[in-house]
C-alpha positions in Angstrom: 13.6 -15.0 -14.7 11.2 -15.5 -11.8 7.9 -14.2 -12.6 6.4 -11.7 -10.7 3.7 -12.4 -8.1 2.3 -9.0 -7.2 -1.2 -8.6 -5.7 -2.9 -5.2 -5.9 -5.9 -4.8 -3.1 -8.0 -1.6 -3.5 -10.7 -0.2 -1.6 -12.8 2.4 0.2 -12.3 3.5 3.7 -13.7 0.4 5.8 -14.3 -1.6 3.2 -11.9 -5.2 4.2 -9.0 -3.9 2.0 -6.7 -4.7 5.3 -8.3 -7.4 6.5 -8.4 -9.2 2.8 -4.4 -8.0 2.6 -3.9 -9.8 6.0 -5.2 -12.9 5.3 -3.7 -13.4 1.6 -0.5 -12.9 3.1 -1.3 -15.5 6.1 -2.7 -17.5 3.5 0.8 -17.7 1.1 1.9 -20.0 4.4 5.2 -17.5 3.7 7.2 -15.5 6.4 5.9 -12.5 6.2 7.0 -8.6 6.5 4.5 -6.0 7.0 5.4 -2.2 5.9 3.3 0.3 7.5 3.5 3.5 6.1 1.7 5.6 8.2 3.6 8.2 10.6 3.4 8.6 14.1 -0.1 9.0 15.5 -0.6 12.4 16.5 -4.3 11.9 17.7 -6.1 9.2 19.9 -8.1 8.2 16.9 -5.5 7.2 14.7 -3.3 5.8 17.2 -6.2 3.5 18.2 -6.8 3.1 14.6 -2.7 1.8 14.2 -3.2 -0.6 17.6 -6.4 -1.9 15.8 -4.3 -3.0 13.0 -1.3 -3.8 15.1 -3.6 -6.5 17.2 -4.8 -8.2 14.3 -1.5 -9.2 12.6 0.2 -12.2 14.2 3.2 -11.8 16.4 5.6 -13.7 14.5 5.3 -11.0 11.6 8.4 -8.7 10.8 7.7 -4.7 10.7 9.4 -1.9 8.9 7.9 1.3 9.5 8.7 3.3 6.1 7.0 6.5 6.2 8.6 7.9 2.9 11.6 5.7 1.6 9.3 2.5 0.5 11.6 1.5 -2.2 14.1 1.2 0.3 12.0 -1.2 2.6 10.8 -3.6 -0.1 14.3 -4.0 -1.3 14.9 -4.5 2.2 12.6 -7.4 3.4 12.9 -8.9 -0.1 13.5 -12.5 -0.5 12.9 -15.4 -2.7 9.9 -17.8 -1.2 9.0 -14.3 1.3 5.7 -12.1 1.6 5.7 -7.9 2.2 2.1 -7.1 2.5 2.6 -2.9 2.4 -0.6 -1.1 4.4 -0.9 1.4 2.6 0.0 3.4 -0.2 -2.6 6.1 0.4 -1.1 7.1 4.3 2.6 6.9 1.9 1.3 9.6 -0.7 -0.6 11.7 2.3 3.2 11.6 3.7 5.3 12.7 0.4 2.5 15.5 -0.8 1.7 16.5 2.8 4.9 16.8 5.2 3.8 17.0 8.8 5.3 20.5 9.2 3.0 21.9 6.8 5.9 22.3 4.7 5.1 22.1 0.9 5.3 18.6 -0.7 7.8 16.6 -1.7 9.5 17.4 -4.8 11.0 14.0 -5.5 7.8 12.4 -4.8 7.2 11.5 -9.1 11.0 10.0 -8.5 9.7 8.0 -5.0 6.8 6.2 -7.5 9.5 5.8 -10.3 11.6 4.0 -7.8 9.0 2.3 -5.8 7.9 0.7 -9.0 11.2 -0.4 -9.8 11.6 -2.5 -6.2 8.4 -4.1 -7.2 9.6 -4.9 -10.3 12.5 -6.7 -9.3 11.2 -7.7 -6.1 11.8 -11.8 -6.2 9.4 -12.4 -3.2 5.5 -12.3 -2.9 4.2 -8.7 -2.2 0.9 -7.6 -1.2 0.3 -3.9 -2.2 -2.9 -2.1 -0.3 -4.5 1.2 -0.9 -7.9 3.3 -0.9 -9.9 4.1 -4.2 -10.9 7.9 -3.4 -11.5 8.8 -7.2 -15.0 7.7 -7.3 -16.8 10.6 -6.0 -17.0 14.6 -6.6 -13.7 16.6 -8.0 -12.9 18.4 -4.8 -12.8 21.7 -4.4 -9.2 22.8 -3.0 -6.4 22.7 -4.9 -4.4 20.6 -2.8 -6.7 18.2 -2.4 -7.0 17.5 -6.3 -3.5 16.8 -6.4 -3.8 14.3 -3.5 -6.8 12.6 -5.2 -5.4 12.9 -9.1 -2.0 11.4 -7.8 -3.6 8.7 -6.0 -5.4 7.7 -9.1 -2.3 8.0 -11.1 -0.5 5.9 -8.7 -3.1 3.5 -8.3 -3.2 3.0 -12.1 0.8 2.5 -12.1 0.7 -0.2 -9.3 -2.3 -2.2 -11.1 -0.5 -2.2 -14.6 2.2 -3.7 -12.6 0.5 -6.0 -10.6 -0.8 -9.8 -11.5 -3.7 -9.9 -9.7 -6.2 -6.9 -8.7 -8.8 -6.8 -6.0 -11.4 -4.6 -5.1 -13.2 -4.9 -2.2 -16.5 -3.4 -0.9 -18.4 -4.2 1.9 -16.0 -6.9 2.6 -16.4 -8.6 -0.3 -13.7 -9.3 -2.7 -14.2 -8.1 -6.5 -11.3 -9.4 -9.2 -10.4 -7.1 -11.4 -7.3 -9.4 -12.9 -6.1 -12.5 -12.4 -3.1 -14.6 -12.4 -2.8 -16.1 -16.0 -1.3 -19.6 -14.9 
């Protein structure tokens, strides 16, 4: 059995969570696949905010764009002595709980973690897993939002049981929270 080498990076908005993903995966001297889960920009901010990101990664670097099906795209790019760094999981649970036609949310999106999980669990490459931490301030008030929030936090908690190593980073420092037992 090939033991798992999953890397969990958390963080707040701006705080290197990217940046740190990036340069773990540069740093595994692996070719690499990056899965973006964000949709389509539909503003100049976040479309400036996607080129940002798009300029930093090197050329050489495969993409899949997987805006729901992320199961599908790590089996996808998976291979033995490979890297997926996936950016992140927090755009990819804004696009299962909040369709873009206002529509309700997903109902298969419990099934979508289920089977997400499962890819990373038999995944027999390297992967890189990135995504905000949003539970540490007030309850919001809308239900909606609480959903979004408590299901992050749920998903967040699956992925880090998972994973081998865990990272927090703030203010662009890098904070283990588990580590490789080697």
């Amino acid at each position: 059995m090939i033991p798992r080498d999953l890397t969990f990076v958390l963080g707040g908005a701006r705080s290197g969570k990217s940046l740190h993903a990036e340069q773990l995966a540069s740093d595994s001297a692996r070719p690499v696949t990056y899965i973006a889960t964000a949709r389509r920009a539909d503003d100049a901010e976040f479309a400036a905010r996607i080129a940002h990101h798009r300029a930093r990664r090197p050329a050489h670097w495969q993409l899949i764009e997987a805006s729901v099906d992320l199961a599908g795209a790590v089996a996808q790019a998976d291979a033995p002595g490979h890297c997926i760094l996936i950016d992140c999981l927090t755009l990819w649970l804004a696009n299962l709980l909040c369709p873009p036609d206002g529509a309700a949310p997903s109902d298969d999106y419990l099934a979508r973690f289920a089977a997400f999980e499962a890819a990373l669990g038999a995944a027999a490459g390297k992967i890189i897993v990135v995504s905000n931490e949003i539970g540490l301030g007030v309850v919001p008030l809308g239900a909606a939002t609480r959903l979004y929030v408590d299901e992050l936090g749920r998903l967040n908690q699956r992925i880090a049981a998972l994973s081998t190593q865990v990272t927090m980073m703030v203010a662009g420092l890098p904070l283990a929270l588990k580590t490789a037992v080697r």
